[in-house]
C-alpha positions as CSV (number, residue, x, y, z in Angstrom):
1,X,0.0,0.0,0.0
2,X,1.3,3.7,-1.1
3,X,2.1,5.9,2.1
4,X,0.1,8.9,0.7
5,X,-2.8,6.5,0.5
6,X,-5.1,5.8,3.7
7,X,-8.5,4.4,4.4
8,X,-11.3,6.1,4.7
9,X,-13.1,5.0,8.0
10,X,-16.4,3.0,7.8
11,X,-19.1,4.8,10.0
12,X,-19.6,2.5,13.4
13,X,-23.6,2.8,12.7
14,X,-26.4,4.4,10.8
15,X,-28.2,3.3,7.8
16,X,-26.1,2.7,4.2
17,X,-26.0,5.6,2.3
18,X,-28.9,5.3,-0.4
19,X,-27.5,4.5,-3.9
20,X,-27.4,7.5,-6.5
21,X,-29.0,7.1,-9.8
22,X,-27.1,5.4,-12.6
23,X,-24.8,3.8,-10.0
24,X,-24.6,0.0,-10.2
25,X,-27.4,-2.3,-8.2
26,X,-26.8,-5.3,-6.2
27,X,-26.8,-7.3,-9.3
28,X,-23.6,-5.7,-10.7
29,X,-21.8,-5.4,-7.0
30,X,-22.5,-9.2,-7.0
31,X,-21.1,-9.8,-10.6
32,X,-18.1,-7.9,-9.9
33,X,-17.2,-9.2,-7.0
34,X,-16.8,-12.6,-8.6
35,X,-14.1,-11.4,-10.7
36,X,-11.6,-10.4,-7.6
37,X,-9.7,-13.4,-6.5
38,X,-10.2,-14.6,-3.0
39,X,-8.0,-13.2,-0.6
40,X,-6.0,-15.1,1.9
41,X,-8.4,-15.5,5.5
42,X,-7.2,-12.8,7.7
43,X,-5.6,-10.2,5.1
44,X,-7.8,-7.1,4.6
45,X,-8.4,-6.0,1.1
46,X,-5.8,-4.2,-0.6
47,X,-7.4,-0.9,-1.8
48,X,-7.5,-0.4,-5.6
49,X,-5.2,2.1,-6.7
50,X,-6.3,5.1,-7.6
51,X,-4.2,8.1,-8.6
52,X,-3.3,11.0,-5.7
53,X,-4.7,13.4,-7.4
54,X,-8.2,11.9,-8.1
55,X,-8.8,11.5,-4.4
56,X,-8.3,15.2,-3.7
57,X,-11.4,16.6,-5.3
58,X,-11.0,14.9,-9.0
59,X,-8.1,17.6,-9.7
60,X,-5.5,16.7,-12.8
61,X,-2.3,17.0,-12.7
62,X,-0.8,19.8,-14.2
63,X,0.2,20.0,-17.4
64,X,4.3,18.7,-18.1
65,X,4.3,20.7,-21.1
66,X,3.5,24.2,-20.1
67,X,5.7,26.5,-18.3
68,X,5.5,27.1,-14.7
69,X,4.4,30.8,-14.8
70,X,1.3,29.8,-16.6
71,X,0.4,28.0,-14.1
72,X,-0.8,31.0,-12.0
73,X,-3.7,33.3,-13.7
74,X,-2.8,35.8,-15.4
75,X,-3.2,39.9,-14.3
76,X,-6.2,40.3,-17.0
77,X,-7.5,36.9,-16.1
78,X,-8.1,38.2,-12.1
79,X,-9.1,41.7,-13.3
80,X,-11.8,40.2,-15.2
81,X,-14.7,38.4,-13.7
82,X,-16.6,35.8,-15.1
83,X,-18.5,35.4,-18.2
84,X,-22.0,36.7,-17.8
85,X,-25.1,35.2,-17.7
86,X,-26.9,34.8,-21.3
87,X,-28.1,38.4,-22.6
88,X,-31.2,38.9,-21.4
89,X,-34.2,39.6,-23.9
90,X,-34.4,43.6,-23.2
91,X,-30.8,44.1,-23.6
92,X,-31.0,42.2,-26.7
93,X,-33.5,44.4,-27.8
94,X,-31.8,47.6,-26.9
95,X,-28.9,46.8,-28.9
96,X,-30.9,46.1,-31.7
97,X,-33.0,49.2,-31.5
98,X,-29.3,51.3,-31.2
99,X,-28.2,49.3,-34.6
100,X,-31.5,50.2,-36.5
101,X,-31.1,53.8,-35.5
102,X,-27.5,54.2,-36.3
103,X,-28.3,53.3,-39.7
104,X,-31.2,55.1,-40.2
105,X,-30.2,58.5,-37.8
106,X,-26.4,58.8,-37.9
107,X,-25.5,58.9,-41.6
108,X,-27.3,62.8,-42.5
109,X,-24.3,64.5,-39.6
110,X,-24.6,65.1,-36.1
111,X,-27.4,66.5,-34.0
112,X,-29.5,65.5,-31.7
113,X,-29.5,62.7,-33.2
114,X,-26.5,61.4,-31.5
115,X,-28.2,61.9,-27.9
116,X,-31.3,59.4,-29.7
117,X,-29.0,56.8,-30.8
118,X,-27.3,56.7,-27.3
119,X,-30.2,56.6,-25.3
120,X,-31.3,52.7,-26.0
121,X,-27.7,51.6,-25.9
122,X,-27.9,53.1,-22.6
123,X,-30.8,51.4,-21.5
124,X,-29.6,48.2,-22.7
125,X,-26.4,48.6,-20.7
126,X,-28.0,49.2,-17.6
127,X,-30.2,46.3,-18.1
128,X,-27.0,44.3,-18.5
129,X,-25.8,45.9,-15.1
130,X,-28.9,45.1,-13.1
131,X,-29.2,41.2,-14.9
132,X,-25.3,40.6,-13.0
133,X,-26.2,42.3,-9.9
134,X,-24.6,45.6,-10.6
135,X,-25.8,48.4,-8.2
136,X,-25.9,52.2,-9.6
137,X,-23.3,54.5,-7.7
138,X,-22.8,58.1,-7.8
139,X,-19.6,58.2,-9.8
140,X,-20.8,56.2,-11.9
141,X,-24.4,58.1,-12.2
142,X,-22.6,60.9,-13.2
143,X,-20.2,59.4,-15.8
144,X,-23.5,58.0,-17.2
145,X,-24.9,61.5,-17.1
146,X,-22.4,63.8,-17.6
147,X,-21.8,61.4,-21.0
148,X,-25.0,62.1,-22.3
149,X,-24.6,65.7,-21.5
150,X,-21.8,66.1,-23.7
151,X,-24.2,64.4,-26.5
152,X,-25.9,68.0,-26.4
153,X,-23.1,69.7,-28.2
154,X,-24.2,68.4,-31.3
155,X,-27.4,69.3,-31.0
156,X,-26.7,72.6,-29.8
157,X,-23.6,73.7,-31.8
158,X,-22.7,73.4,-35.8
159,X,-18.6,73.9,-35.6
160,X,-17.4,70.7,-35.8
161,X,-14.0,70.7,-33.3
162,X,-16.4,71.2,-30.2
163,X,-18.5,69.0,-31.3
164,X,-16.0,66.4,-31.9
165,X,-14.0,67.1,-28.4
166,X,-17.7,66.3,-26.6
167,X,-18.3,63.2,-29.0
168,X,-14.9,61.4,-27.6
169,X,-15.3,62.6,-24.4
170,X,-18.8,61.2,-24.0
171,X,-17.2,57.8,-25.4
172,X,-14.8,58.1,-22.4
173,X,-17.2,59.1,-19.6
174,X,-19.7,56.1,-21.1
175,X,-16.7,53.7,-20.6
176,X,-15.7,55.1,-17.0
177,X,-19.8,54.6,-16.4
178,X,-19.3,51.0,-17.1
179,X,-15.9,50.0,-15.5
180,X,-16.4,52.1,-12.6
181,X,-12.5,52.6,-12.0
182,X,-10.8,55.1,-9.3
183,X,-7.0,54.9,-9.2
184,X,-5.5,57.0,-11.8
185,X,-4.2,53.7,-14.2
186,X,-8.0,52.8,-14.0
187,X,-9.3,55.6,-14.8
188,X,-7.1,55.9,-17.4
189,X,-7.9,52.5,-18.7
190,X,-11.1,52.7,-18.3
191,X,-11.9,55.5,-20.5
192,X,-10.6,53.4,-23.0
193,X,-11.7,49.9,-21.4
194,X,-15.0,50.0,-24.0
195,X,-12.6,48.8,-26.8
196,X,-11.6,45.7,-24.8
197,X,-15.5,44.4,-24.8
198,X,-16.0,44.6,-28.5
199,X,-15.0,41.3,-29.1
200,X,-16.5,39.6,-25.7
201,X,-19.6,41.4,-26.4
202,X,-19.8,39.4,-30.3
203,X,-19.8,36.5,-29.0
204,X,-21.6,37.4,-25.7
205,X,-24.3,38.7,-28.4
206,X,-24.2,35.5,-30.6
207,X,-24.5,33.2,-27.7
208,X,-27.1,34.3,-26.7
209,X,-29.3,35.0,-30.1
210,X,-28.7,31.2,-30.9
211,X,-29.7,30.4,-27.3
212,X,-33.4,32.0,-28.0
213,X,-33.5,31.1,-31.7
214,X,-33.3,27.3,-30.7
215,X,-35.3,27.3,-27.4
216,X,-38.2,30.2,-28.5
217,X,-38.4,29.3,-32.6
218,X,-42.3,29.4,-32.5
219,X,-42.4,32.8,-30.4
220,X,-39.8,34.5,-32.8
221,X,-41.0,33.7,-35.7
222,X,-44.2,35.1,-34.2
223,X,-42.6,38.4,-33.6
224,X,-40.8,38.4,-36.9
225,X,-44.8,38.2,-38.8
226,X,-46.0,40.9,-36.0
227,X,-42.8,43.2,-37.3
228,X,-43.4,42.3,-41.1
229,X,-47.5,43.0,-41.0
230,X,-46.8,46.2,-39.2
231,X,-44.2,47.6,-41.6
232,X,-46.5,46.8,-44.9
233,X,-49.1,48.5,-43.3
234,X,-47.4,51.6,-42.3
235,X,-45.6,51.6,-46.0
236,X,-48.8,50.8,-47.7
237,X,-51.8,53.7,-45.5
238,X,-48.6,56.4,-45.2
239,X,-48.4,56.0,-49.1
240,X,-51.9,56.5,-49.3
241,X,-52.3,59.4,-46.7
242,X,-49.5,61.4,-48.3
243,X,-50.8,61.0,-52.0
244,X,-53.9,61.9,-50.8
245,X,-53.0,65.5,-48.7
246,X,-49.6,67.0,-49.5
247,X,-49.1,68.9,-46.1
248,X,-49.2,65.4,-44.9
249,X,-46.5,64.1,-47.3
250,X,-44.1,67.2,-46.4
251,X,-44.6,66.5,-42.7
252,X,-44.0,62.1,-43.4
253,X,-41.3,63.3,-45.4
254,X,-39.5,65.5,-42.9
255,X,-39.8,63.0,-40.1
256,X,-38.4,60.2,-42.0
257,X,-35.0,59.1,-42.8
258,X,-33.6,58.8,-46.2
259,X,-33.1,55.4,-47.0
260,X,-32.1,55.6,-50.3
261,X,-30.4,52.7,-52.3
262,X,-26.9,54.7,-52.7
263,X,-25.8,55.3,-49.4
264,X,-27.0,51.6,-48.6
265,X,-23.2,50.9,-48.0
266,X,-22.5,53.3,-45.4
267,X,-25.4,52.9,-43.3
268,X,-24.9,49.2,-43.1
269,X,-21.6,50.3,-41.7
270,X,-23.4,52.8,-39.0
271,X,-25.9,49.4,-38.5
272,X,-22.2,47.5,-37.5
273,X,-20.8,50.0,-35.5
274,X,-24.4,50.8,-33.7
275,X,-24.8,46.9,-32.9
276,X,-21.0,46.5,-32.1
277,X,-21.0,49.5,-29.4
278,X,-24.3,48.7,-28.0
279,X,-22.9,45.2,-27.4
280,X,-19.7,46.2,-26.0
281,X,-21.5,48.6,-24.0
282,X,-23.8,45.9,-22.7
283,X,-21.4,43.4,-22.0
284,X,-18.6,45.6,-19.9
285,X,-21.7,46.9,-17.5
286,X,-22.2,43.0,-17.0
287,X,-18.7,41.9,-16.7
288,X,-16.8,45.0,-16.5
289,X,-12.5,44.5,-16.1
290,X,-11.2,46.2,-12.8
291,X,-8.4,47.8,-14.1
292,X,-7.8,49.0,-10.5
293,X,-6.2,45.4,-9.9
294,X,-3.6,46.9,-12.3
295,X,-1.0,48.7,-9.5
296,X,1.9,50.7,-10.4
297,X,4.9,50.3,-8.2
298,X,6.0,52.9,-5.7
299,X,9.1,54.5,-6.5
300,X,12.1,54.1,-4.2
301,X,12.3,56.9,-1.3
302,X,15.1,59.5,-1.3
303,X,16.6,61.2,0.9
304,X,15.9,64.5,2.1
305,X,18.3,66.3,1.1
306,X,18.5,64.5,-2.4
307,X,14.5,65.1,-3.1
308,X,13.8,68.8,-1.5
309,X,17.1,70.8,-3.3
310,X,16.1,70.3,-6.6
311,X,12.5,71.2,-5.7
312,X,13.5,74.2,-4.0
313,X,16.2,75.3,-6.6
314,X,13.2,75.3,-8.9
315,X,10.6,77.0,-6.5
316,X,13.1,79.7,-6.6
317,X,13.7,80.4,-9.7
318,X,9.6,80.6,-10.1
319,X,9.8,83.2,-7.2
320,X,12.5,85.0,-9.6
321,X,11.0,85.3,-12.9
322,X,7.3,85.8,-11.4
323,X,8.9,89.0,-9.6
324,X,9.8,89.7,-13.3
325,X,6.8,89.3,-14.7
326,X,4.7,91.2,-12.4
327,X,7.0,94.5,-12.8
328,X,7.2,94.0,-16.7
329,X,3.5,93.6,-16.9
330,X,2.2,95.6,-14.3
331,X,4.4,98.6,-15.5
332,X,2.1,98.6,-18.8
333,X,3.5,99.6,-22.6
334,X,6.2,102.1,-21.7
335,X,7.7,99.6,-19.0
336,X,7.8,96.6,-21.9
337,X,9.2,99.0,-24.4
338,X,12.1,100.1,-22.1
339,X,12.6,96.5,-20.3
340,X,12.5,94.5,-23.8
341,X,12.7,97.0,-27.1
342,X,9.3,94.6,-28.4
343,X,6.0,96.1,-28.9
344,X,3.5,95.0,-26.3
345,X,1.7,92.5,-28.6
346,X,4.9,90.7,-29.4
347,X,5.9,90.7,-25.8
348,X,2.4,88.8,-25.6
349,X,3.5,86.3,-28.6
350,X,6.7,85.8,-27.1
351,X,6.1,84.0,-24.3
352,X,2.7,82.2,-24.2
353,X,3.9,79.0,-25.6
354,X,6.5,79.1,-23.3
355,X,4.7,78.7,-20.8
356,X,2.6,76.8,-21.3
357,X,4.8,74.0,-21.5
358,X,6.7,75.3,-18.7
359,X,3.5,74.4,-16.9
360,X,3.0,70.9,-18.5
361,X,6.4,70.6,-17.3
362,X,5.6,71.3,-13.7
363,X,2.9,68.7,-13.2
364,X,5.3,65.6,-14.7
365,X,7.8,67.4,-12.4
366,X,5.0,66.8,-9.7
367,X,4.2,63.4,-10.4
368,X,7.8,62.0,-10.5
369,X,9.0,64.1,-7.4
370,X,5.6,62.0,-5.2
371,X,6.9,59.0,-6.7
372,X,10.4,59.0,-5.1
373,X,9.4,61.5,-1.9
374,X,10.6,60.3,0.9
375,X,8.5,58.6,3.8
376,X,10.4,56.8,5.8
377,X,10.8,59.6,9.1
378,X,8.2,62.0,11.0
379,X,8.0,65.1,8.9
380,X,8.9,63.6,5.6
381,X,5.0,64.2,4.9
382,X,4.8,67.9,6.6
383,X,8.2,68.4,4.0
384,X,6.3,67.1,0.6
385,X,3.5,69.1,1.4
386,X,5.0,72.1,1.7
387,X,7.7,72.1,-1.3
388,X,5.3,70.8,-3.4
389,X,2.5,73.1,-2.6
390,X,4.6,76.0,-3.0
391,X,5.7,74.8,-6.4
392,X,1.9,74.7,-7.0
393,X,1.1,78.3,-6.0
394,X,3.9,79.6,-8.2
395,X,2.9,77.5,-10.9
396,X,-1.2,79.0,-10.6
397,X,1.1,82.2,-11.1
398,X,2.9,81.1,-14.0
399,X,-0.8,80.2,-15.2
400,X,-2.2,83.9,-14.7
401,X,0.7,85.1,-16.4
402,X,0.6,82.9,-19.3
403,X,-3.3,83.9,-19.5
404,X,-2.6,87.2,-19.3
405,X,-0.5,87.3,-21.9
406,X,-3.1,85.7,-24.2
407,X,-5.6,88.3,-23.5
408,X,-3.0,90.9,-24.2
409,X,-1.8,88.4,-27.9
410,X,-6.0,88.3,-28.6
411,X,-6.5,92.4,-27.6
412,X,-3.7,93.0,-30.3
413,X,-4.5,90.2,-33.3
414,X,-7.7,89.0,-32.5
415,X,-9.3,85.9,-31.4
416,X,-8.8,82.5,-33.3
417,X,-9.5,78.7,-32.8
418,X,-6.3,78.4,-32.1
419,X,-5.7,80.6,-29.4
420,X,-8.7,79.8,-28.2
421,X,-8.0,76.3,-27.5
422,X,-4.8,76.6,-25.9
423,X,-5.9,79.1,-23.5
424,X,-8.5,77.0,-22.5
425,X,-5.9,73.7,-22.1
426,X,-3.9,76.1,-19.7
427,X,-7.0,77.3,-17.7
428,X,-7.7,73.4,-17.3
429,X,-3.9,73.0,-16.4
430,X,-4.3,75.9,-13.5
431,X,-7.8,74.1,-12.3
432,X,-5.9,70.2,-12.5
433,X,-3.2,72.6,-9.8
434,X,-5.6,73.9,-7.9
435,X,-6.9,69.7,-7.3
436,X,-3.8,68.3,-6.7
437,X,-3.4,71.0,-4.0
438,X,-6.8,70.4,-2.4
439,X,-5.7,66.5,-2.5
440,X,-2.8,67.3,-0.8
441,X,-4.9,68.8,2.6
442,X,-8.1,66.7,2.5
443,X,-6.5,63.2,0.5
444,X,-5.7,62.1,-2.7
445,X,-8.1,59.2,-2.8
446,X,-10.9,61.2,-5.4
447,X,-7.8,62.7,-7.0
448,X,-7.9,60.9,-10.7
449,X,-11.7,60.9,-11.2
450,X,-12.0,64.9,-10.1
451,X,-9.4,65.4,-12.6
452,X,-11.4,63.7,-15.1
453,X,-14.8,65.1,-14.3
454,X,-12.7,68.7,-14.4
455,X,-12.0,67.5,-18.4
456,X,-15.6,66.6,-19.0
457,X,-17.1,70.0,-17.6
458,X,-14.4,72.0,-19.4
459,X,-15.0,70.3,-22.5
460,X,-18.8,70.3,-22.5
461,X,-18.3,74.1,-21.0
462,X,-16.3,75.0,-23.9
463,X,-19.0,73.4,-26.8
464,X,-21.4,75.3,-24.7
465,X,-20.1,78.5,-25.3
466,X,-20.0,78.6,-28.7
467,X,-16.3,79.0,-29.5
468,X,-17.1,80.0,-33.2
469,X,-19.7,82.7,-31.6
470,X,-17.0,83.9,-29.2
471,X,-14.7,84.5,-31.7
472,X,-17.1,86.3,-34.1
473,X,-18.2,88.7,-31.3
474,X,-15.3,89.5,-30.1
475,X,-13.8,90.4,-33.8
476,X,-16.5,92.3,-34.7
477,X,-16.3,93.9,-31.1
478,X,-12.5,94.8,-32.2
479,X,-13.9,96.5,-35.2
480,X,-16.2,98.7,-33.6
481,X,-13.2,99.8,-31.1
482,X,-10.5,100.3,-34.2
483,X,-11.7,99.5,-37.5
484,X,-9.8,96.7,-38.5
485,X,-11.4,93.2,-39.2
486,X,-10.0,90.3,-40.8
487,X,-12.9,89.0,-43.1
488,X,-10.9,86.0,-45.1
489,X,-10.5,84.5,-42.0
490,X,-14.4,85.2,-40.3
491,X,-16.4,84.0,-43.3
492,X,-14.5,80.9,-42.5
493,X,-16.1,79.8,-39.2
494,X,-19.2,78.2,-38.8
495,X,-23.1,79.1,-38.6
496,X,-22.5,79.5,-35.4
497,X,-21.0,82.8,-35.6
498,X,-23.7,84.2,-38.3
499,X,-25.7,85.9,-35.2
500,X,-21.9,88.1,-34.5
501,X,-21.4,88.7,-38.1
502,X,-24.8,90.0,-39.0
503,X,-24.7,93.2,-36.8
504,X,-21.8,94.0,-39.2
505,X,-22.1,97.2,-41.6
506,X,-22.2,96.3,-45.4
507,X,-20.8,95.1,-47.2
508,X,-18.5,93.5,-44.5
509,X,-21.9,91.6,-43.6
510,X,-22.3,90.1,-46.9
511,X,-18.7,89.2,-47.5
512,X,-18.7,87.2,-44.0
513,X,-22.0,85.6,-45.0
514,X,-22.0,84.6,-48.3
515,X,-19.9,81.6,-48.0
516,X,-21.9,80.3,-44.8
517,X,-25.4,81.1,-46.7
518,X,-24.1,78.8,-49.7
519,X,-23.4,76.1,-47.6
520,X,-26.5,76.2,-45.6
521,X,-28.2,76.5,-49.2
522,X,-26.9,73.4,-50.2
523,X,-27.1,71.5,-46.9
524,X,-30.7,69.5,-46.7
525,X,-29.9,67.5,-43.4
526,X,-33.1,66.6,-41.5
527,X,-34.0,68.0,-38.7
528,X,-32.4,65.0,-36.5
529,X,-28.6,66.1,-37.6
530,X,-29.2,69.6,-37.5
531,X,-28.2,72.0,-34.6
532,X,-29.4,74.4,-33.2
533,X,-26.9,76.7,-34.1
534,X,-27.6,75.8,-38.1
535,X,-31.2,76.1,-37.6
536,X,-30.9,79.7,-35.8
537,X,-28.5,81.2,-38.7
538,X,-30.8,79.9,-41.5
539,X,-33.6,81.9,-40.0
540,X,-31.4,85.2,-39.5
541,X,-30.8,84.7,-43.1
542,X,-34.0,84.0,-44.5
543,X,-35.0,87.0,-43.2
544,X,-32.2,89.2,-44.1
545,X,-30.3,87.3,-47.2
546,X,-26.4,88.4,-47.7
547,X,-25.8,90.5,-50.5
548,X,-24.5,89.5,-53.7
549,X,-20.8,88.6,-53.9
550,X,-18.5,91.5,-54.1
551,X,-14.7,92.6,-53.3
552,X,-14.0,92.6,-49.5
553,X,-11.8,95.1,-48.5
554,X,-11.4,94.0,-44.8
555,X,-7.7,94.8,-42.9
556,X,-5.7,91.9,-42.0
557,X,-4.8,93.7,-39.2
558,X,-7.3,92.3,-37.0
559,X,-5.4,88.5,-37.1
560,X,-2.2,89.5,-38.5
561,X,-1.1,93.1,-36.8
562,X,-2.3,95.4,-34.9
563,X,-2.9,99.3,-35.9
564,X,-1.7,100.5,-32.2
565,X,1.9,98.9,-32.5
566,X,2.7,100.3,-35.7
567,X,5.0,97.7,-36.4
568,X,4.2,97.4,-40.4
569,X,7.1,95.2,-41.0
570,X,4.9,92.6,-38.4
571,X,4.3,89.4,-40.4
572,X,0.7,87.9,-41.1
573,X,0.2,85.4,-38.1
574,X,-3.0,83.3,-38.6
575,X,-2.3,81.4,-35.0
């Protein structure tokens, strides 16, 4: 007998055990028992031998021919949980619904249709949540609705570059929604984790349509002649009714999609993408990956000495050139003139760009210098704090400056997309400053998902605005003031800014309109992928048309130069 094996003890009394089914009778027992030779009186039984590792729970050995690191799970297989159950019937009807009315919605341009098409693939996903036991939590409420916020800058706004900043970001807060992730590698990954479920979610999806097409055939194909009837009908009286009254046909006809045989090809693509996202979707609210299982290694502590004089060096020379900054600034026109032989608008140009990456570089600065602070000794803490908040508050400084040389750059050439934008970026940069401060007196636990709700509201803040608008007013502001206007570059924006640029005199007001009335001439989008914006600038000029096309004799000084400077030898600078 093998040592590792050992008898399992018969119980003293008590009835036998009752047989399971499909175990052997009596009959059998008896048959088989004739076939083991007698054993010698006195000598117990010897045991059959079974293998060790069938009488510890059935287990197999493991496999000779694998490696022994693959023996342990892998990090994505213990981030992700297990497979969900079978998509349920509503889900599966959801992602359906999305798929019909991505095809049908999304291929005449963005507008409020977006925020139509998103609303059943939201519905199936929380459907998916609630089937695997999911409970609703505030961060993730307001991923989910700050997401479909952000869907309203389409319907709200015609410039496409706001619009598209609040399409992405409402992909990423929709993905956050699902995973549910708070340290800053899963929040990270999680705007991005929808990508990981498109392939889970096909097959999720095809499981479970095969699942109901061979258990439910009768019932299906019930639905399927329910469908059928109902859409002969509708094709067959709405033919009649709008033949028969033409007010009628104009309303069917506005309210209806075109479906016409030559864009057949791209909306079965926008049927694909709506039925592989609303899957996706579906199936990472079931069985979403925590990428918070995913940990980054804390650097190695430093000393003192070795940490803090680099970080102070460098708060120093911030103390040093802010000091410069405020006296240059502060002293006005003369004091740049005498301090720096530039013109004040150049002065401007000079330095914005420098500093904004100056203040780029002062958050990596931040995150490398908590990686390797020190934290071994009482203080150490009291020490980070205050280096690194100082190098904060200087930084907020660098910010104001930065800004406030953009207002003086924008007071001398104008406002532009461009400048725009990146004034924006380094207002966000100042608020991300301000949050790490606050995280380092109350905790940096909420740090990463502030920081990402502070993206989402500046980026839906910004579509909100109007950034084409903006610009238009204040241009047409900077002509009132001094007369000079850049017109090539105005009549470029979109309808968004035809409320600005039709308070201007002619025939500046039909030079800055005539391109943006051809275009709205010529663009019959329904009213699902129209804005807001559009619709408001097509009535403005319906009831006061542009002019017809002449010269435009608009100064380039309003992008380009500036009057005030007299700098004539200044170079046209569209950014």
């Amino acid at each position: 007998m093998s040592d590792h094996m050992s008898e399992t003890p018969r119980p003293a009394d008590g009835p036998e055990p009752s047989e399971p089914s499909g175990q052997p009778g009596t009959a059998e027992r008896t048959a088989s028992s004739k076939a083991v030779p007698p054993q010698p009186r006195g000598t117990a039984p010897e045991p059959p031998k079974v293998p060790g590792y069938a009488q510890h729970g059935g287990q197999y050995p493991p496999n000779p021919w694998r490696q022994g690191s693959s023996q342990k799970a892998s990090a994505l297989s213990t981030l992700r949980p297990a497979a969900p159950a079978a998509i349920q019937g509503a889900t599966l009807c959801c992602v359906v619904v999305t798929a019909i009315l991505s095809a049908l919605l999304l291929g005449d341009g963005l507008g409020v249709n977006a925020l139509i098409v998103a609303v059943p693939a939201t519905l199936g996903a929380c459907f998916a949540a609630r089937k695997a036991g999911r409970r609703l939590r505030p961060w993730t409420a307001l991923w989910a609705l700050g997401g479909l916020g952000l869907l309203a800058v389409p319907a709200l706004r015609d410039a496409g570059w706001p619009v598209f900043l609040a399409v992405v970001s409402a992909i990423a807060l929709g993905s956050l929604a699902l995973h549910g992730n708070r340290s800053w590698l899963g929040v990270f990954l999680g705007s991005l984790g929808l990508f990981s479920a498109i392939a889970d979610g096909l097959a999720w999806g095809g499981r479970g349509v095969r699942v109901r097409m061979t258990g439910s055939r009768g019932r299906l194909g019930v639905v399927l002649r329910s469908v059928a009837v109902a859409v002969v009908l509708l094709i067959v009286f709405g033919a009649l009714f709008a033949s028969a009254d033409a007010a009628f046909a104009d309303v069917l006809g506005d309210l209806m999609p075109d479906v016409s045989l030559t864009g057949s090809p791209w909306r079965l693509f926008l049927f694909l993408v709506g039925l592989v996202g609303a899957l996706a979707a579906a199936y990472a609210a079931a069985a979403p990956i925590r990428w918070d299982g995913l940990t980054v290694r804390q650097g190695k502590a430093r000393g003192r000495l070795e940490w803090a004089l680099p970080l102070i060096v460098l708060n120093l020379l911030f103390a040093v050139f802010i000091a410069v900054q405020l006296t240059v600034l502060l002293g006005g026109y003369d004091k740049v003139m005498a301090e720096t032989d530039l013109s004040y608008s150049a002065y401007a140009r000079q330095g914005f760009w420098q500093l904004l990456w100056a203040t780029v570089l002062t958050l990596l600065v931040i995150a490398l210098a908590l990686r390797w602070a020190p934290r071994g000794r009482d203080g150490d803490r009291t020490l980070v704090r205050s280096v690194l908040g100082a190098l904060c508050l200087l930084t907020l400084i660098v910010v104001a400056s930065a800004l406030r040389r953009m207002d003086l750059y924008v007071d001398a050439y104008g406002l532009t997309r461009l400048r725009m934008s990146v004034a924006a970026v380094e207002l966000w940069l100042g608020v991300v400053l301000v949050l790490i401060m606050a995280a380092g007196v109350f905790g940096a636990r909420m740090l990463p998902r502030a920081v990402a709700a502070s993206a989402a509201v500046g980026v839906l803040a910004f579509g909100l605005i109007s950034p084409d608008g903006l610009i238009a007013e204040q241009n047409v502001q900077r002509y009132r003031d001094d007369h000079s206007i850049d017109i090539d570059y105005l009549k470029d924006l979109s309808a968004d800014a035809v409320p600005a640029l039709d308070t201007l005199p002619e025939p500046l007001r039909s030079c800055a309109l005539t391109d943006i009335e051809r275009s709205l001439r010529t663009d019959d989008a329904p009213w699902y992928a129209t804005s807001w914006g559009e619709a408001r600038a097509r009535d403005i000029l319906k009831r006061n048309p542009a002019g017809p096309a002449q010269p435009c004799t608009g100064s380039r000084t309003g992008i380009g130069g500036s009057d005030r400077d007299g700098d004539e030898s200044d170079p046209y600078d569209p950014y």
